[in-house]
DOROKOL-107920 format. One record per residue: residue in three letters; x, y, z of N, C-alpha, C, O in turn. Coordinates in pm, whole numbers, padded with zeros to 5 digits, always signed. Layout:
N
ALAXYZXYZXYZXYZ;...
This chain:
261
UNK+00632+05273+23474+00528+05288+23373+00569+05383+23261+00488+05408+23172;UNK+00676+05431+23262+00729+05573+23179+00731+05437+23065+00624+05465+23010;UNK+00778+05312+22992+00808+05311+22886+00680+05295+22832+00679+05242+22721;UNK+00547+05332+22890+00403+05401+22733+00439+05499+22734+00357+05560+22667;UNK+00531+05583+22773+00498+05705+22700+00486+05727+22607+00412+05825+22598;UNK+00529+05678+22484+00529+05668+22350+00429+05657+22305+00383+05749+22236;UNK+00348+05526+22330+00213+05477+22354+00082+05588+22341-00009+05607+22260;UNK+00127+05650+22476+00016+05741+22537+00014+05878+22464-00084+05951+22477;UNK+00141+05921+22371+00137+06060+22336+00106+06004+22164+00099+06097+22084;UNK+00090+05884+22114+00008+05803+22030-00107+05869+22002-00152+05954+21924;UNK-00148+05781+22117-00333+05795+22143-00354+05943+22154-00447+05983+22083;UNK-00303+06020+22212-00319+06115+22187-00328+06269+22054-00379+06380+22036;UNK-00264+06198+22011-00197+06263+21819-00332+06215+21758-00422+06283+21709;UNK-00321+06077+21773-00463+06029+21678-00588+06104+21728-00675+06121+21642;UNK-00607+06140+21820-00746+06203+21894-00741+06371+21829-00833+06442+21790;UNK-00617+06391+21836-00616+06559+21795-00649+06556+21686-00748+06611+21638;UNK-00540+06469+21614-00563+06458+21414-00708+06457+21387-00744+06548+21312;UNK-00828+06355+21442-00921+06329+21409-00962+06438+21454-00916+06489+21352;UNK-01014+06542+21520-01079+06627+21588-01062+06728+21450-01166+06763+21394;UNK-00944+06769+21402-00908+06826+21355-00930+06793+21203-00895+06873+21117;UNK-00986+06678+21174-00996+06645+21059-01158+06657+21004-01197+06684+20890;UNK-01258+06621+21157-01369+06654+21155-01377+06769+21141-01459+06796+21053;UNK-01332+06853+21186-01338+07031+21162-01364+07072+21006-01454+07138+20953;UNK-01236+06997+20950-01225+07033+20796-01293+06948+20720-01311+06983+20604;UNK-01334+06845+20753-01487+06750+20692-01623+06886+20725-01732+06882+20667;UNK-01602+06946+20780-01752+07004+20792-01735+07108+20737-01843+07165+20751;UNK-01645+07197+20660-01570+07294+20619-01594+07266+20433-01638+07340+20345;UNK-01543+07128+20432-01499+07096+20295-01645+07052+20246-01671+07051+20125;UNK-01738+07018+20340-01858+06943+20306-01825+06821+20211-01900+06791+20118;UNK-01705+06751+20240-01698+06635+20139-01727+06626+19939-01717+06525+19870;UNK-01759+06754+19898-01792+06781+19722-01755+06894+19694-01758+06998+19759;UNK-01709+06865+19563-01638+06952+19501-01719+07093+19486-01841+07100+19470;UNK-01651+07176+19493-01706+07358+19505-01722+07376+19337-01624+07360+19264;UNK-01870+07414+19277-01841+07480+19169-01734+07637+19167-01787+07727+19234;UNK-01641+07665+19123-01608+07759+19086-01598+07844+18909-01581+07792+18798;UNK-01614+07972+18946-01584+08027+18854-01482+08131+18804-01441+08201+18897;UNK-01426+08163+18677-01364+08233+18656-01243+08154+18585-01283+08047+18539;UNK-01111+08176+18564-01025+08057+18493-00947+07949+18556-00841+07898+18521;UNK-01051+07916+18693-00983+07775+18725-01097+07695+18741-01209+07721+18785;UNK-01044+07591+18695-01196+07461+18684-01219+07445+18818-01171+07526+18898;UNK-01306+07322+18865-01389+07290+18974-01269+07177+19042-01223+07070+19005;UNK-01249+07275+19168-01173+07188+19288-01214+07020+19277-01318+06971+19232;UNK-01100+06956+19332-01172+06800+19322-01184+06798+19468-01102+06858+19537;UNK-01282+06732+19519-01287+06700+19680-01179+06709+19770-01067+06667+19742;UNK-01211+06767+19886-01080+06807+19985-01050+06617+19999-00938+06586+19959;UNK-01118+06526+20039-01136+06421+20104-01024+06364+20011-00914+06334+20057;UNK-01045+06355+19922-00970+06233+19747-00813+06269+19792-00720+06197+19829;UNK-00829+06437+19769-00697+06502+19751-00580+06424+19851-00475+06360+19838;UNK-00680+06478+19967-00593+06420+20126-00537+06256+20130-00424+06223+20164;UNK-00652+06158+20082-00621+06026+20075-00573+06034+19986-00544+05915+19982;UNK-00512+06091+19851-00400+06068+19776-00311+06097+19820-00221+06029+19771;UNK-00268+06179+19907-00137+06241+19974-00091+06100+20105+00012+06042+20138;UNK-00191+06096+20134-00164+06000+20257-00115+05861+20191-00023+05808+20254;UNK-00150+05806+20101-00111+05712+20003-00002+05706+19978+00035+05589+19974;UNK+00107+05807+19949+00217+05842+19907+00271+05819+20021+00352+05727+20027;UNK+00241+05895+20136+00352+05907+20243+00377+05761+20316+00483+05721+20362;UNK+00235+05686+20314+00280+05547+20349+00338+05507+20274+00402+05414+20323;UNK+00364+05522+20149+00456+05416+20086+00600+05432+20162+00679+05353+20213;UNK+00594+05573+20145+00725+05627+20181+00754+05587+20371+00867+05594+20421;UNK+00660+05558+20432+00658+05483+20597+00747+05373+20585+00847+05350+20654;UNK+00672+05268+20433+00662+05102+20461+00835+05097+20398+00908+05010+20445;UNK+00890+05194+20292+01025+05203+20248+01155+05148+20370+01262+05089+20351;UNK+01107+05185+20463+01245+05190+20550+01227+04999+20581+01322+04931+20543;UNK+01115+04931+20643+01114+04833+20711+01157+04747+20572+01262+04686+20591;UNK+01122+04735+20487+01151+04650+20394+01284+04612+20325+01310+04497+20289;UNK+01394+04757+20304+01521+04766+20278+01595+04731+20412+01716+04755+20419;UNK+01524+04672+20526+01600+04649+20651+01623+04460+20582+01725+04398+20550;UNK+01546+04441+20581+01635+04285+20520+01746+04271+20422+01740+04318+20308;UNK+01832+04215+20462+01960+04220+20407+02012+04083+20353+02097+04088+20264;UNK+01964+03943+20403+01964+03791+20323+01855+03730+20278+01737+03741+20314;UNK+01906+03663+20193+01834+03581+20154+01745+03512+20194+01638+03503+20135;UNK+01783+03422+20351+01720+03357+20428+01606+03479+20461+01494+03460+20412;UNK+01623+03579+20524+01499+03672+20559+01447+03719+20469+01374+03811+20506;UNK+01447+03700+20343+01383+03762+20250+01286+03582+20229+01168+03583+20193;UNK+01343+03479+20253+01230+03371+20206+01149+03378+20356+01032+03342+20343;UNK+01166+03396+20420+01104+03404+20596+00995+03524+20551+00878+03510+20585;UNK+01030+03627+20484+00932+03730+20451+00820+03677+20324+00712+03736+20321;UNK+00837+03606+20258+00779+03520+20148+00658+03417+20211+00539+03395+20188;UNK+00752+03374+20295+00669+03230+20392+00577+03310+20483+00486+03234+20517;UNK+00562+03427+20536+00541+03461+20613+00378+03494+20581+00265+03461+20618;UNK+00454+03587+20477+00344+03664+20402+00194+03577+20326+00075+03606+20333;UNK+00264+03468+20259+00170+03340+20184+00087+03294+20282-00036+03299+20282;UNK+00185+03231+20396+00089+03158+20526-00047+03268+20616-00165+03246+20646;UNK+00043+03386+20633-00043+03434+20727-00194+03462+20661-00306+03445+20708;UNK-00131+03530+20484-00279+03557+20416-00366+03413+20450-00458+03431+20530;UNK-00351+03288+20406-00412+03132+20418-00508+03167+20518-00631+03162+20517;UNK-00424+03206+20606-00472+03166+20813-00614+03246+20798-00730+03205+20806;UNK-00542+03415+20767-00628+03541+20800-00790+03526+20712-00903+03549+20755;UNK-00737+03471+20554-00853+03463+20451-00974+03326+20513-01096+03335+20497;UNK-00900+03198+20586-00961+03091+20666-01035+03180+20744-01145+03220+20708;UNK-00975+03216+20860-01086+03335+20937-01129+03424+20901-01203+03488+20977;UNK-01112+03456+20807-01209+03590+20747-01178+03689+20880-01251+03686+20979;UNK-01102+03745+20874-01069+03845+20991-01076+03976+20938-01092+04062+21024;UNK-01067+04022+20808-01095+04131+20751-01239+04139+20776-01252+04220+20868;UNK-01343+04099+20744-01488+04051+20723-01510+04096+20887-01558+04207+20912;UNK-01471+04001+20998-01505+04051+21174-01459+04169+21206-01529+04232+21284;UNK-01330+04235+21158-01303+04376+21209-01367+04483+21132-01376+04599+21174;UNK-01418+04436+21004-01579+04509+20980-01686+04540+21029-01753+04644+21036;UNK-01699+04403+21074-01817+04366+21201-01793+04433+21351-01869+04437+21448;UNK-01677+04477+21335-01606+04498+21494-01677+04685+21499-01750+04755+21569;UNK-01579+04694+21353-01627+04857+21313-01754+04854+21328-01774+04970+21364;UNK-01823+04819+21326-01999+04861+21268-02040+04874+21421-02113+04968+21453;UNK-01997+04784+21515-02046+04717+21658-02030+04884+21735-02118+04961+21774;UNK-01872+04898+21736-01824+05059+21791-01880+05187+21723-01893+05285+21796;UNK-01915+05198+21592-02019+05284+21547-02130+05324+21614-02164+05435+21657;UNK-02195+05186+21619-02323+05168+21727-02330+05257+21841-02407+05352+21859;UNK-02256+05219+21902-02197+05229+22040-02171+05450+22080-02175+05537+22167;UNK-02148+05425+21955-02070+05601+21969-02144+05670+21881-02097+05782+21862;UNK-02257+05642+21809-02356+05694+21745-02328+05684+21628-02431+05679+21561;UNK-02214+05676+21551-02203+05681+21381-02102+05809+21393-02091+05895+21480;UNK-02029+05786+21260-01978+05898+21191-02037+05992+21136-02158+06000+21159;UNK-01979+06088+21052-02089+06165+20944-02116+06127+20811-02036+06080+20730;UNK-02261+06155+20794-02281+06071+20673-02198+06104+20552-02146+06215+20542;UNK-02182+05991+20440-02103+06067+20302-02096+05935+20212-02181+05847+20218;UNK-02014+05933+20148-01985+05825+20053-01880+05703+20090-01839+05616+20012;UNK-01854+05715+20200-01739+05635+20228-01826+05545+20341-01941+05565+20380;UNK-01727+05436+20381-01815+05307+20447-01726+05351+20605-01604+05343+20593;UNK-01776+05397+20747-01738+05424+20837-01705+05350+20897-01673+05393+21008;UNK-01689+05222+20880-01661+05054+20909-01487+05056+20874-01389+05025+20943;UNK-01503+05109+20728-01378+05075+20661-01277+05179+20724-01160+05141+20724;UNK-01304+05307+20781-01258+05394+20801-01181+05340+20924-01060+05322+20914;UNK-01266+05305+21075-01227+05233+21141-01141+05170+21119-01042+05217+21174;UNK-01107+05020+21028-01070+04889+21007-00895+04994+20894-00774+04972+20886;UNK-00953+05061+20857-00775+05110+20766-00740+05218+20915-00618+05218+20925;UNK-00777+05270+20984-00724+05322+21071-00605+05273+21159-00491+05313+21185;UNK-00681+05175+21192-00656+05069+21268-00545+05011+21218-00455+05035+21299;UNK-00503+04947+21128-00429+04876+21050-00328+04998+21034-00211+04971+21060;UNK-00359+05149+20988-00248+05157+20977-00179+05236+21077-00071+05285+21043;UNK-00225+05260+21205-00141+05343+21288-00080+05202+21386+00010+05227+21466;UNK-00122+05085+21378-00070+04954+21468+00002+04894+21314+00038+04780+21343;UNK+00027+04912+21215+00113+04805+21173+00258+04913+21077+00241+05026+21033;UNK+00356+04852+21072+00455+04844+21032+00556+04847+21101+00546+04825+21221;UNK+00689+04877+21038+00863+04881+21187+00827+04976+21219+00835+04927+21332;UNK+00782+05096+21240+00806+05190+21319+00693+05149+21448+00731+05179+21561;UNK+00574+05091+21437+00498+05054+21557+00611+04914+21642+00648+04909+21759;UNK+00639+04825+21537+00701+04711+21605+00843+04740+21677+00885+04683+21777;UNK+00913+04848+21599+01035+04893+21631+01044+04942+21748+01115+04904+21841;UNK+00961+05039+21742+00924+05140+21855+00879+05094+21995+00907+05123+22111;UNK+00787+04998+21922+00783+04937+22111+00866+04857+22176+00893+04862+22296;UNK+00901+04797+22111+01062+04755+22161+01171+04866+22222+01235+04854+22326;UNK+01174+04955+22149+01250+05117+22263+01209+05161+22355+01259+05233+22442;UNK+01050+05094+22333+00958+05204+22470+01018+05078+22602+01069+05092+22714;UNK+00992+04996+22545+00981+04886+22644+01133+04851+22713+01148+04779+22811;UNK+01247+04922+22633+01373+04945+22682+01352+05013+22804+01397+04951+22900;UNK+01289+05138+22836+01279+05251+22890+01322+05211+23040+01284+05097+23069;UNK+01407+05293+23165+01413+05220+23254+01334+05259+23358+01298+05376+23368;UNK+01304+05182+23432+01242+05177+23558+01245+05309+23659+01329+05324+23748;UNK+01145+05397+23632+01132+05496+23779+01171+05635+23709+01185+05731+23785;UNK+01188+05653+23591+01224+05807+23494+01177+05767+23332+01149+05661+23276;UNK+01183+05883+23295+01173+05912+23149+01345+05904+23083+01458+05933+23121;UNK+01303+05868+23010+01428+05862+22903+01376+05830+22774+01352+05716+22733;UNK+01350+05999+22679+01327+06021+22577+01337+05954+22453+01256+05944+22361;UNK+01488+05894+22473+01593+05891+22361+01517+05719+22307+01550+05649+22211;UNK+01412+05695+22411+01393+05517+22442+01230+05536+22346+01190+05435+22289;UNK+01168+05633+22337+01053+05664+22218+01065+05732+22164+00964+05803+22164;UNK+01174+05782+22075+01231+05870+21961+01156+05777+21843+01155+05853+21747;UNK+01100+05669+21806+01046+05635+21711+00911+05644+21709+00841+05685+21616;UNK+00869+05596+21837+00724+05670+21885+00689+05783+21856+00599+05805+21775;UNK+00745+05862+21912+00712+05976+21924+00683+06068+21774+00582+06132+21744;UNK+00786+06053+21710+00814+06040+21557+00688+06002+21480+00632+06084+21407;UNK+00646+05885+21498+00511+05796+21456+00416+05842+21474+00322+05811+21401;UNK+00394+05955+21602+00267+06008+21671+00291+06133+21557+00190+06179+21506;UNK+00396+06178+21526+00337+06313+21459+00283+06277+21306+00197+06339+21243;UNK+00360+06152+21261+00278+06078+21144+00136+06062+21117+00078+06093+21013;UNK+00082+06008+21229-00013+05954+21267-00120+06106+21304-00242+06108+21292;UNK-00055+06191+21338-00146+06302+21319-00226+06366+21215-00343+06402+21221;UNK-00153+06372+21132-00155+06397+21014-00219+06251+20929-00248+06289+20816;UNK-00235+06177+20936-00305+06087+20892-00423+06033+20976-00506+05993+20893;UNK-00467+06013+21094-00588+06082+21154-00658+06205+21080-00769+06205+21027;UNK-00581+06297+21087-00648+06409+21004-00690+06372+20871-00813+06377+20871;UNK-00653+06342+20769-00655+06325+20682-00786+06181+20679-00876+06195+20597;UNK-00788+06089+20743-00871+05965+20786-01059+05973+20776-01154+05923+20716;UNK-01009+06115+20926-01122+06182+20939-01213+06257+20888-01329+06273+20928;UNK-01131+06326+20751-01170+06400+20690-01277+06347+20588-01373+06411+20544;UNK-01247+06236+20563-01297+06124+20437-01388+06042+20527-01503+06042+20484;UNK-01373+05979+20628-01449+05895+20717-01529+05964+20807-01653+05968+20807;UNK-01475+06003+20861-01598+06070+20996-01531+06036+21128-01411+06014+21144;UNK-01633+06035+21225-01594+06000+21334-01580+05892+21368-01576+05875+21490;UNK-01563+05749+21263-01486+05653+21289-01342+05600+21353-01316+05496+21413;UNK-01249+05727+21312-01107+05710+21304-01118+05717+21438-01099+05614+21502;UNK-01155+05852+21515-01175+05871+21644-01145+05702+21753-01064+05706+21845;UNK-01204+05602+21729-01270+05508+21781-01124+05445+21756-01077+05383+21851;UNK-01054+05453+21649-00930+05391+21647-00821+05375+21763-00748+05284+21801;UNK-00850+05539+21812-00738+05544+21920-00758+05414+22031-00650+05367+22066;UNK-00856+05360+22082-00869+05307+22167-00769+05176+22152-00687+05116+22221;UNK-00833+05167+22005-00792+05027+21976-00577+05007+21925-00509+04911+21889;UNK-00543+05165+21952-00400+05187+21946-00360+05180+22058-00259+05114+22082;UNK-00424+05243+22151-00409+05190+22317-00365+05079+22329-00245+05056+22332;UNK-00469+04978+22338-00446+04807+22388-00329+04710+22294-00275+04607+22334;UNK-00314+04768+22178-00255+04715+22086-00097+04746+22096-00003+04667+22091;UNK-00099+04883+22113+00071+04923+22128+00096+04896+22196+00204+04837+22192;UNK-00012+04914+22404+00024+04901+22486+00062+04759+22502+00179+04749+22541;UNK+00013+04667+22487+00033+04546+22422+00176+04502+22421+00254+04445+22497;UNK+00176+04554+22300+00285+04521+22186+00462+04527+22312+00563+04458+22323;UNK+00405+04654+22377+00500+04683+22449+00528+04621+22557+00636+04627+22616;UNK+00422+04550+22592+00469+04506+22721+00510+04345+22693+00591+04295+22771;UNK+00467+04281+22607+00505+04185+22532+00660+04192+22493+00732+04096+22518;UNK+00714+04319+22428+00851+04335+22361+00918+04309+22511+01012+04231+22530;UNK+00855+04385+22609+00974+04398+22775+00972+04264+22807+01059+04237+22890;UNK+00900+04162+22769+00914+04026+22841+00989+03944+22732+01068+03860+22776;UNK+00976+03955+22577+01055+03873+22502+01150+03889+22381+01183+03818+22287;UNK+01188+04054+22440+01315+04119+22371+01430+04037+22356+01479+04021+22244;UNK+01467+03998+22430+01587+03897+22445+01624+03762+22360+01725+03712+22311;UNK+01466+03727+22372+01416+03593+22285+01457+03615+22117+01534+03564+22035;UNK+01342+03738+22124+01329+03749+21935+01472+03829+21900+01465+03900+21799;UNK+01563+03827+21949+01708+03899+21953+01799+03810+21901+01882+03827+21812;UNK+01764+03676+21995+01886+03572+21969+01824+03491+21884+01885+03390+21849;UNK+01690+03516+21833+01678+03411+21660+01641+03517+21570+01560+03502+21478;UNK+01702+03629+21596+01686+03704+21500+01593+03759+21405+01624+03800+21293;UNK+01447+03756+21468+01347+03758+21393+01295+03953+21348+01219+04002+21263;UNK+01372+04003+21442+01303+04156+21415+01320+04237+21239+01244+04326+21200;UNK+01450+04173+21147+01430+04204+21045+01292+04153+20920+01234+04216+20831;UNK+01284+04041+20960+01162+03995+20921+01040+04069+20933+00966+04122+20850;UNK+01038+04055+21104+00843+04094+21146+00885+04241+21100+00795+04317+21134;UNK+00984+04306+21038+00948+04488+21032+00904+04495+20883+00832+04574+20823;UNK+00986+04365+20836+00955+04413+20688+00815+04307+20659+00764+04328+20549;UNK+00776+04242+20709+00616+04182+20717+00562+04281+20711+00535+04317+20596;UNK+00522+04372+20825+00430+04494+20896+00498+04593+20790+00434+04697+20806;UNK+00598+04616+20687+00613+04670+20569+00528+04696+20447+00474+04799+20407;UNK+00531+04551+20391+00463+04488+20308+00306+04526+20337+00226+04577+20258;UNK+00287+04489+20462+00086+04534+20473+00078+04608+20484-00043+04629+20474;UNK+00160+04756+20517+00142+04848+20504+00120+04927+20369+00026+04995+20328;UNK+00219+04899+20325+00171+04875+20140+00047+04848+20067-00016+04923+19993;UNK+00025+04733+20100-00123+04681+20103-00243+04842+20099-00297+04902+20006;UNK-00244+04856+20208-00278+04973+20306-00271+05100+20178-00372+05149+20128;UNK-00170+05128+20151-00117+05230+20022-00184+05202+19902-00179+05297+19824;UNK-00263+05073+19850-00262+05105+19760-00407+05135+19745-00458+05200+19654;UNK-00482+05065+19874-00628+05089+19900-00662+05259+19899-00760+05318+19853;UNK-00531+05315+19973-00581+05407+20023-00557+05521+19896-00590+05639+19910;UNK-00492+05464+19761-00447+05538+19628-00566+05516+19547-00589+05582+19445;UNK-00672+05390+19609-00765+05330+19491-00717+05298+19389-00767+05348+19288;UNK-00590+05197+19371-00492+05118+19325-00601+04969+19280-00640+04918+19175;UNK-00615+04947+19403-00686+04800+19460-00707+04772+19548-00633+04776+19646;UNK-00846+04725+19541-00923+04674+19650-00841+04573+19746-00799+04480+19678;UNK-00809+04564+19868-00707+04451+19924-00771+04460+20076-00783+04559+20148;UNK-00810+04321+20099-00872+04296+20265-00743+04289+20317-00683+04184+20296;UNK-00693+04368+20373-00533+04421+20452-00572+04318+20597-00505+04220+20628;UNK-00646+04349+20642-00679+04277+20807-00647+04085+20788-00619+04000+20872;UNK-00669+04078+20638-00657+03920+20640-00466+03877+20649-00410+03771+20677;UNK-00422+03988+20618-00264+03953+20670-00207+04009+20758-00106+04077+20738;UNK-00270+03988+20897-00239+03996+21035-00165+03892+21078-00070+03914+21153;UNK-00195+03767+21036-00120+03704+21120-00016+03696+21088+00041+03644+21184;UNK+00075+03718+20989+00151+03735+20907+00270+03808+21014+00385+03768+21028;UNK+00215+03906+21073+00297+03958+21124+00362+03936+21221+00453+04012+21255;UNK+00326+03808+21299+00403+03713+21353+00424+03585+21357+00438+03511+21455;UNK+00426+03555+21209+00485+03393+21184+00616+03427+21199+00673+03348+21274;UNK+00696+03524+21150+00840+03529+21139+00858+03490+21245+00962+03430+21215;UNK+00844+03465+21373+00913+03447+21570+00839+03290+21525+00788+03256+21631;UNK+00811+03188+21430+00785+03107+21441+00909+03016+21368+00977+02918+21400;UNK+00900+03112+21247+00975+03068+21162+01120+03032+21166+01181+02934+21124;UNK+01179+03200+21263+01278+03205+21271+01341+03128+21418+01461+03137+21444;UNK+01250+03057+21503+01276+02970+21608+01303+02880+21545+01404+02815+21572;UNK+01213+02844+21432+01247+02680+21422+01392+02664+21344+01459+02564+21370;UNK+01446+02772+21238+01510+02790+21184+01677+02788+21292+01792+02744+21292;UNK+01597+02856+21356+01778+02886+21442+01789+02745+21506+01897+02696+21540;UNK+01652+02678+21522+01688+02567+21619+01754+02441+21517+01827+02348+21553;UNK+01700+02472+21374+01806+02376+21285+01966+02387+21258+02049+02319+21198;UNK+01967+02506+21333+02137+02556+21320+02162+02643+21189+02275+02681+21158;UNK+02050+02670+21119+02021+02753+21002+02091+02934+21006+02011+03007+21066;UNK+02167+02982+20975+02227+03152+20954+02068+03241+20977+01986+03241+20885;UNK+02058+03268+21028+01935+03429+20977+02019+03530+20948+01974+03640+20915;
């Protein structure tokens, strides 16, 4: 069971970050402080933080995207991206993990009140501590991990990700409330997931070569993710989920034409 560890010290980062972010939501009171004397009026702790966090994802989604190196995976990332939005915008899946948010609100009483939608807080949480290469990458190392010990060196990207993810929990929470909180769960089933999935078909997505693709997919929406979170543009991010695994479709059928990846 050692390869969640990665996983589990995850869920854990996100729980601290948020705790810690609620602290300074009740601190900052969410509005700007009149001050006086020769510096103008602070802009909201909340703005500040989600501009910073904006930046650093860009700087997350940088690595998965410069991992494609042909042509062929750069049109696999094209195809990927077009189809999955189709699928995701058909289901309206942005729209239900709204609905999903509102349901777990319920459930856990609400966030704190403010200007922001505690739904959305949830639903970008979510999206961004489960998507890009370092979640997809990573569980694939965890899921290396061997049988009956720890071996560190096997969630060095995890682990890495969890202190990311701290700091952006924090920052989440600060602006949302006790939505983000609710995220961890849903990083649980998802990584844990992810991982136990990678231990059964590592081998597979190896020999058609699909992992440069799905990192720089889960790139790209992460981006997405960046620009919402810059107030760039409005972008239903959840509708290009599926996206993130057409590439193991693409790139099967591809290898099975005798096609280079």
């Amino acid at each position: 069971m050692w390869k969640y560890f990665g996983v589990v010290c995850n869920v854990l980062t996100v729980l601290l970050g948020g705790c810690l972010g609620l602290l300074l939501r009740r601190r900052s009171g969410g509005a700007p402080r009149t001050q006086t004397g020769k510096f103008p009026p602070r802009e909201p702790l909340p703005e500040t933080m989600m501009v910073c966090l904006g930046f650093c994802t860009v700087f997350a989604a940088a690595g998965g995207i410069v991992g494609v190196t042909s042509g062929v995976q750069a049109l696999i990332c094209v195809a990927s991206m077009a189809a999955g939005l189709l699928i995701g915008w058909l289901l309206r899946l942005d729209d239900r993990l709204n609905r999903l948010g509102d349901a777990v609100l319920a459930r856990i009483g609400g966030g704190a009140e403010g200007v922001n939608n505690p739904a959305e807080g949830f639903v970008t949480a979510c999206l961004l501590f489960c998507i890009g290469s370092m979640t997809v990458l990573g569980s694939f190392e965890s899921a290396a991990n061997p049988a009956g010990r720890l071996t560190l060196e096997c969630h060095t990207t995890l682990l890495i990700k969890s202190m990311l993810d701290f700091v952006s929990s924090t920052c989440l929470s600060v602006t949302y409330g006790a939505s983000v909180l609710a995220s961890a769960a849903f990083v649980l089933v998802f990584q844990g997931a992810l991982v136990a999935l990678a231990a059964s078909i590592q081998p597979f997505l190896a020999r058609i070569g699909a992992m440069p693709a799905m990192s720089c997919v889960g790139s790209l929406v992460l981006l997405a993710i960046a620009l919402n979170l810059l107030g760039l543009k409005k972008i239903k991010t959840a509708d290009y989920l599926p996206a993130l695994f057409l590439p193991i479709l693409i790139c099967w059928a591809l290898t099975g034409l005798g096609v280079a990846i």
